[in-house]
C-alpha positions, 0 to 999 in steps of 0.5 A, a space after each residue: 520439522 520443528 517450529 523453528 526449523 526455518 532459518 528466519 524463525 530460527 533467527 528470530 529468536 537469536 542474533 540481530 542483523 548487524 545492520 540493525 543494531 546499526 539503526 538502533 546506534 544511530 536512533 539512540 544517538 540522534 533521534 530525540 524521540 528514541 534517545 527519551 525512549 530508551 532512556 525512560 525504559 533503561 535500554 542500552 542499544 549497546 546492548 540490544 543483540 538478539 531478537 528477544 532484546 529487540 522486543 523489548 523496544 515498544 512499536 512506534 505508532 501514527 500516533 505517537 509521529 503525528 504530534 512532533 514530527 520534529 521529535 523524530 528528526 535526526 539531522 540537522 535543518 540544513 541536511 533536508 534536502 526533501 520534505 515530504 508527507 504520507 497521503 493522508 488517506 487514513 489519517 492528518 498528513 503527516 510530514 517526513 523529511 529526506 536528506 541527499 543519503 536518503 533519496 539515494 537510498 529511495 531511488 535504489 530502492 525504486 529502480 530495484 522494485 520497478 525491476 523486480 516487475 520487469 521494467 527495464 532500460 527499454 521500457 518507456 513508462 508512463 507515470 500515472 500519478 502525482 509528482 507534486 503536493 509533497 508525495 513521495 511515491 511520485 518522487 520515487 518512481 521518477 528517480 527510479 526509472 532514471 536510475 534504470 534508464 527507462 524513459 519516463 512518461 509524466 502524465 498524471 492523473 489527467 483526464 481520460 481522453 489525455 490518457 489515451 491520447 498520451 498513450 496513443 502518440 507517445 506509446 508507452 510500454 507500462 504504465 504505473 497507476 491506481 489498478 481501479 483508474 486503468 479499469 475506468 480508462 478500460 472503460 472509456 476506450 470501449 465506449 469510444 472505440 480505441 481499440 486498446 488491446 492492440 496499444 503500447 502498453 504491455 506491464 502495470 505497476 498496479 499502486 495503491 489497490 491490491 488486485 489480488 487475494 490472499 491466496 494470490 489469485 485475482 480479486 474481482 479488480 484483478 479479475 476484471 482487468 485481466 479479463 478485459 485486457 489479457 495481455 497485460 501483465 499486471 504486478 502489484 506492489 506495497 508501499 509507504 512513506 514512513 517506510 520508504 521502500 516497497 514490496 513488489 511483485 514479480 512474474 510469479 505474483 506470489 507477493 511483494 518481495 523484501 529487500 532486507 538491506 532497506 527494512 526489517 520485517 516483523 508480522 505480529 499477533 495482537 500480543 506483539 508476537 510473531 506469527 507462523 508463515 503463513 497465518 495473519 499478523 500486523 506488519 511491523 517494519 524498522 527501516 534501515 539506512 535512513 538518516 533523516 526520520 527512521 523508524 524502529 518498530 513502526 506499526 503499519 496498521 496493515 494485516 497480512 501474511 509472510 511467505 517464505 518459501 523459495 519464489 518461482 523467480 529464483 528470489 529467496 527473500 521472504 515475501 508478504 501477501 497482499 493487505 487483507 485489512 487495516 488492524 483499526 477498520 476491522 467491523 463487526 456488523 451484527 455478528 459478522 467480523 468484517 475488513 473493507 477490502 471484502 466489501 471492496 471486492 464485493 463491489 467491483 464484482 459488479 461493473 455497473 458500479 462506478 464509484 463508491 464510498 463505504 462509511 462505517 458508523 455506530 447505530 442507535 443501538 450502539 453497534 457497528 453498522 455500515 452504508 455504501 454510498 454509490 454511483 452507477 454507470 449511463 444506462 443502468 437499470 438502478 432498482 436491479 443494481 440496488 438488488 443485486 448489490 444487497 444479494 452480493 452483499 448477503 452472500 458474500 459478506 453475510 450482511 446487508 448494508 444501507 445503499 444509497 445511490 448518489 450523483 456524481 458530484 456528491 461522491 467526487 465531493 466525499 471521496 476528494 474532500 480537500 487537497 488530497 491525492 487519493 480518493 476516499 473509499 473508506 470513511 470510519 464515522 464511528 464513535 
């Protein structure tokens, strides 16, 4: 087989989508930002046809929304219907504006991707996660679920005794949350005795975390919520705001499934090259049929790998594989090369674990080096904790990094440090 036997290598290399060239019309017409752009660098999009045309157009960065946001807008004020903004995890929020199209187009995109891990019109959902302080994702599983019929459930992020007493008198079917919150409801059904597996609840929409590893088997988060609750079953799904669409597991869970009509994928080396399926690149993504602030070429930051092979399901669109890391949070503590979802499997693959931080910070020699801030369950025997979160750590990681056990107020403090909506578990402190 020759290295462009593939027919979407192959087509890398030749005509661009009309749907495509489409976005790049309307950009060149009405976006501030890539009207500039490609008249600073002599592009006609008229004239932008192939993939190796396409190329030429440079990525765009957080970094280059994050100054004027406005410069990116393509529509005018009385068209934004929705104001919205990215969660802010891994930098300031950034604001993105919907008009009515565009949250047409989100909740297709919704309700296909909700389908896609087997919700249906019978399904009685309950959304544990933020409707308010501008976050799209909420928004977008509400409308969704609408659109498929399926019964919706607004719970939040309340307490956990709220949770189970939700679930128990409203019986919900799925649920759709963070993967390491269901672990900690988990967690208090069985000091409480509720008896959990004999509930409702029977699918998961698993956000925000990834419960799986490159190779698509469990990570230790996974692991641990299958084995605790073995009749669940789980999907993962990968998303973002500036993208406005998802990646969504099916039964098969061999990855998130694109849906090419609503974005346009690369997976590139760090020359801006696109790698070989299979092998690690940066995810690069167009959107496609947004009116209000799409985007050519927008870097993600994300590390992952790009299937294309049939899945199991019947579907024959390309897949990607969960984040193996973000392209800027890559470590090199004394020699060893290192992304944080690593160290996140690491420490959930010790349940006395409750909470953790992990801050990366240069030391006096002027290296990385990296600290874990934690807490750990009730009842914990803390000096063999710390011992064998250095022995993990050693074996699976080949460092030891500086443990910090801290009390509970003080991690809630870190990971929650303003208004944000999702914990902090990360925090790059390096110069």
């Amino acid at each position: 087989m020759t290295k462009y036997a593939n027919p979407f290598i192959f087509a890398q290399k030749h005509v661009l989508p009309p749907r495509v060239r489409k976005t790049l019309y309307y950009v060149g017409a009405f976006s501030p930002y890539y009207r500039k752009l490609f008249a600073d660098l002599g592009i006609n999009p008229n004239n932008i046809k192939t993939y190796a045309d396409f190329r030429r157009i440079p990525c765009t960065t957080k970094a280059d929304i994050a100054p004027d946001y406005q410069r990116f807008v393509c529509v005018p004020p009385d068209r934004i219907v929705d104001r919205s903004c990215t969660s802010g995890t891994t930098s300031a929020p950034t604001p993105f504006v919907l008009t009515e199209a565009d949250l047409h187009r989100l909740t297709a995109n919704e309700a296909n991707s909700l389908a896609t891990a087997g919700i249906t019109r019978e399904d009685s959902v309950m959304l544990c996660c933020t409707i308010d302080q501008r976050f799209m994702a909420g928004l977008a599983y509400f409308l969704g679920l609408r659109q498929i019929g399926a019964s919706v459930i607004r719970q939040g992020v309340s307490n956990l005794l709220g949770q189970w007493d939700c679930i128990l008198a409203e019986k919900p079917t799925a649920i759709i949350c963070v993967p390491s919150f269901l672990l900690r409801m988990i967690r208090f059904a069985q000091e409480h005795g509720i008896d959990y597996r004999s509930t409702s609840l029977r699918k998961v929409v698993c956000i925000g975390e990834s419960i799986r590893q490159p190779d698509f088997s469990w990570n230790e988060l996974g692991r641990r919520l299958h084995e605790a609750w073995p009749e669940l079953s789980l999907h993962s799904t990968y998303a973002s705001t500036e993208m406005g669409a998802a990646f969504t597991e099916c039964w098969a869970g061999q990855g998130g499934h694109h849906n090419p009509e609503l974005t346009e994928i690369e997976v590139l080396d760090p020359q801006g090259l696109p790698v070989a399926p299979g092998e690690t690149g940066e995810l690069v993504v167009t959107t496609l049929g947004i009116e209000g602030m799409p985007l050519i070429r927008f870097r993600t930051g994300d590390l992952v790998q790009l299937h294309l092979e049939p899945c199991s399901c019947g579907l024959t669109t390309p897949r990607i594989g969960p984040v193996i890391g973000r392209k800027n949070q890559m470590l090199k503590v004394r020699g060893t090369t290192i992304y944080p979802p690593a160290i996140h499997d690491a420490l959930n693959s010790l349940p006395e674990v409750d909470k953790y931080v992990i801050e990366v910070f240069t030391n006096c020699n002027g290296q990385d080096d990296l600290r874990i801030l934690y807490t750990a369950l009730p009842d914990t025997d803390e000096k063999l904790l710390h011992r064998c979160l250095l022995e993990i750590c050693s074996a699976r990681l080949r460092i030891k990094p500086t443990l910090l056990q801290i009390s509970e107020g003080e991690i809630n403090r870190i990971q929650f440090p303003g208004s944000g909506r999702k914990p902090i578990t990360f925090i790059d402190s390096r110069k």
